[in-house]
N, C-alpha and C positions, 0 to 999 in steps of 0.2 A: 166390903165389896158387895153389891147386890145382886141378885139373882140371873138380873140381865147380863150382868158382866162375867159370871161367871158361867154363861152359857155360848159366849161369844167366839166366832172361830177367827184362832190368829195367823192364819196358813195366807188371810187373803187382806191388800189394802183396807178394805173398811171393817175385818173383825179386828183388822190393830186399831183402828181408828175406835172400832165401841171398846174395846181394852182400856185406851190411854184413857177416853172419855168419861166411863162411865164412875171415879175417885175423882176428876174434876168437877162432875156436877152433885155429884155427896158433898164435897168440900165446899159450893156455892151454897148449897140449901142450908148448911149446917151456919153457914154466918149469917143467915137470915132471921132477922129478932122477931119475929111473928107471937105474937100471944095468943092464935085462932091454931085450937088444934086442926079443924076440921079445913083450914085454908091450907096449910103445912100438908096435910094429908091429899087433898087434891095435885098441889103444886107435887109432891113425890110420887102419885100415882101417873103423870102423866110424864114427867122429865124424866124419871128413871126405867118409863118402860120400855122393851126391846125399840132401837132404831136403827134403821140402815148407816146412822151416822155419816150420810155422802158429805152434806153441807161442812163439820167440822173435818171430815178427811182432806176437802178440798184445801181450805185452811192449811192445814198442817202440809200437806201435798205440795203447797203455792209458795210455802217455806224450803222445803228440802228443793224443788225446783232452780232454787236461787243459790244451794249450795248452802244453805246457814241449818241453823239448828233450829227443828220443829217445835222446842219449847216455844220461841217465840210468839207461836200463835197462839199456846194457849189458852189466853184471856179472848181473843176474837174467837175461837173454836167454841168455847162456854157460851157466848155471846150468841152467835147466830144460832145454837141449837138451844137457846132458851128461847129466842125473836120464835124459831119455826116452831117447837111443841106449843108456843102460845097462840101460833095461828092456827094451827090444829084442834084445838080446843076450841076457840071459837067458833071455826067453820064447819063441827060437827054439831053445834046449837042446832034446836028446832027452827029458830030461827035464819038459820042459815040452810046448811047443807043436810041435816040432822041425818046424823049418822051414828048409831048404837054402837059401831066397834072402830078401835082405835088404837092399830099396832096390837091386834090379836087379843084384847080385852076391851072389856064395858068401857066407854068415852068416859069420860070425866062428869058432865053431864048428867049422864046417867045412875053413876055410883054416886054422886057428891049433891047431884043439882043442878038449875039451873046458875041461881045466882053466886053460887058457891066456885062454880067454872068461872064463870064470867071475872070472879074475883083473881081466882087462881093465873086466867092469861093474862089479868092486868099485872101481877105481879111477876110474872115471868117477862113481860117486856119493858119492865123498871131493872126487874133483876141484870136483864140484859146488858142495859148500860151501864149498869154500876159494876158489873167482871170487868168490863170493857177497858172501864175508865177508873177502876180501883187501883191504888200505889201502893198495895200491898202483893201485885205482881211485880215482876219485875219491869224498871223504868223504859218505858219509852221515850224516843225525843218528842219534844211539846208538838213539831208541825205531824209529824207520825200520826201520835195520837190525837188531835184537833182533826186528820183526814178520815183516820178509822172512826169514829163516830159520827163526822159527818156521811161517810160511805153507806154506815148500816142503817142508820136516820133515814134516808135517802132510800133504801133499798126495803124498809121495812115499812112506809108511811104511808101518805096522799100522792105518791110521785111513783112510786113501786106495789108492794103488795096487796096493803089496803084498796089502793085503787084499781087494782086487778082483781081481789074477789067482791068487789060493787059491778066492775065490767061483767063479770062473771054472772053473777045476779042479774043482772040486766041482760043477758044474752042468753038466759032461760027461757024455753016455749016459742023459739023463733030460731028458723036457718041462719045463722050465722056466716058470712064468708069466709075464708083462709085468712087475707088480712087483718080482717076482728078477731079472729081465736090467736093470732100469732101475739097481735098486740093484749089480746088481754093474762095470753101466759107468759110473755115475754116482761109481766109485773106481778102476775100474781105467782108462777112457781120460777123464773129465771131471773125477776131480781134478786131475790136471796142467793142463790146459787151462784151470781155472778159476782154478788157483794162478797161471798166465799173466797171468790179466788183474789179478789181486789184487797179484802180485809190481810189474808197469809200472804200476797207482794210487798204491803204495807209495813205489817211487821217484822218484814222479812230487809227492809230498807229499797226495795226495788227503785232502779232506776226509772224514769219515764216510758223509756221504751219497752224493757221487762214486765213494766205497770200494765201497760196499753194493751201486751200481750197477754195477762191473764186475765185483764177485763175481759179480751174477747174469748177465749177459753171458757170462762164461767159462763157470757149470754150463748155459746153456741151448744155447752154442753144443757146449759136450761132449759133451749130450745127440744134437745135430744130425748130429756128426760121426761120433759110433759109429754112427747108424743109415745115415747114409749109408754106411761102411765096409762094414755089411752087404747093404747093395744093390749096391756094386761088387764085391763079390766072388762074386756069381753072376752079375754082366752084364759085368763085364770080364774080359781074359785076363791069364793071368803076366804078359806082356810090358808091358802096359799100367800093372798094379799095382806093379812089381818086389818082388813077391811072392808066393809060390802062391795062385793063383785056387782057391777052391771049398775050402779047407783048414776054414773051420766045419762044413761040410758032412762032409768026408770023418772029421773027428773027433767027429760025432756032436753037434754041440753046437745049443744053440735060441741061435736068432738073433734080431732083429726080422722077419727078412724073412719065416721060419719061421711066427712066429707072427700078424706083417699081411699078408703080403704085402710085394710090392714098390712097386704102384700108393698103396696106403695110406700103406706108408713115404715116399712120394718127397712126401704130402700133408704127413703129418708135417713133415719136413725143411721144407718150406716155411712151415708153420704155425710152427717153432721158429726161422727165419730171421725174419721177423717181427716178433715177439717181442724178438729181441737191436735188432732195426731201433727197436721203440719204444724200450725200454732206452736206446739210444745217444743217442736223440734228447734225452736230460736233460746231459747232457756237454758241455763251450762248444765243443767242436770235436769232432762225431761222424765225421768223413769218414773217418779211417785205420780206424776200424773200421767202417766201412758199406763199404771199399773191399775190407775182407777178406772181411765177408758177402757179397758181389756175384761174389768168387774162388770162393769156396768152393759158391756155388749152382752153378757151373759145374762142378762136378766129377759132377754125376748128369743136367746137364740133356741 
């Protein structure tokens, strides 16, 4: 068990989530045939360090929601919180976002390299699919599993993230409207989040209509969580975020907070909480995701 995991608190949805988490992704790295020590070393420094673990709680969330057993997400819970530490890695490059800290330590980057990173999130978003879609989990039906990897494909590519942080890039050094920042976070941080809750209905065998319902659950909580991100990064400090505080700002970028406020934003956030609240409430068992909405208000209250 690593450090991170035994530091985690299990009182609340997401310390069980880095609990369950954090001997699934040991057990992912360790079947990993790597002959670069220095690649192994990267790829563990940044997969196994502290994370909010939202994106795999949803998952598992998205399963008990449906009444079935949370193992089943498992492999998608692996899956998208390899997709998200590899985008993190990148998007802290100089060439990108360049940012020295990352979940309360040195970026990857910085301890390892450049090229050494750039190795590392390639290999986390191969690793990805291969949890995903390895039969050494327990079996899925073929249409199941043919959905779940089109879903995360989809949510992690040219159609979701990737093409949200190029939008991102491109809407540096210039006002941005509300409908450009909605659209460029509603792919760069609410496709994964939303492929979350899409990936644990999937595995979970969700009907159509069950499906539709945590699709929307995931984009409205994606929507919640960018904006909140944007109000903690002017009212918290590094130490609090383990991240640089005030880093939208100092890169010239439009934010929500930029364009509402804060007081606005924190109404938003609530109005979008809400929302996921009514949502849940169609689902035979809404409580593991009412318990993460309830986490996650607490992070601006």
């Amino acid at each position: 068990m690593t450090a991170a995991t035994q530091r985690v608190n299990n009182t609340d949805p997401l310390g069980r989530a880095q609990a369950r988490l954090g001997p699934l992704l040991e057990d992912a790295i360790e079947r990993l045939d790597h002959r670069s020590q220095p690649l192994g070393d990267a790829i563990r420094h940044s997969l196994l360090a502290p994370s909010k673990a939202v994106r795999p709680a949803l998952v598992w969330a998205s399963c008990e929601a449906l009444a079935t057993d949370p193992a089943l997400g498992d492999r998608a819970a692996v899956a998208v919180e390899c997709i998200h530490t590899y985008s993190l890695i990148h998007d802290d490059l100089p060439a990108m976002d360049d940012d020295a800290l990352r979940r309360g330590q040195p970026s990857c980057h910085v301890v390892f390299g450049e090229a050494e990173a750039i190795l590392a999130g390639d290999a986390l978003q191969a690793l990805a699919f291969e949890a995903l879609a390895d039969p050494a989990w327990p079996l899925m039906p073929q249409g199941q599993l043919a959905a779940s990897v089109t879903a995360l494909a989809r949510a992690a590519g040219g159609a979701g993230m990737v093409d949200g942080q190029s939008l991102d890039l491109l809407a540096e050094n210039h006002a941005a409207e509300l409908s450009e920042l909605e659209l460029v976070h509603s792919r760069k941080t609410g496709a994964l989040i939303r492929a979350s809750c899409e990936l644990g209905g999937l595995s979970a065998g969700a009907d159509p209509m069950q499906l539709d319902s945590l699709i929307q659950i995931g984009q409205t909580l994606g929507f919640a969580f960018q904006v909140q991100d944007d109000v903690l990064d002017v009212t918290q400090s590094t130490t609090a975020l383990g991240k640089p505080a005030g880093s939208d700002t100092q890169q010239n970028k439009s934010t929500f907070v930029t364009l509402l406020g804060v007081e606005q934003c924190h109404d938003l956030v609530q109005d979008l909480f809400a929302g996921v609240r009514d949502l849940a409430s169609s689902l035979p068992n809404p409580q593991p995701i009412l318990a993460i909405v309830d986490r996650l208000a607490q992070r601006s209250a």
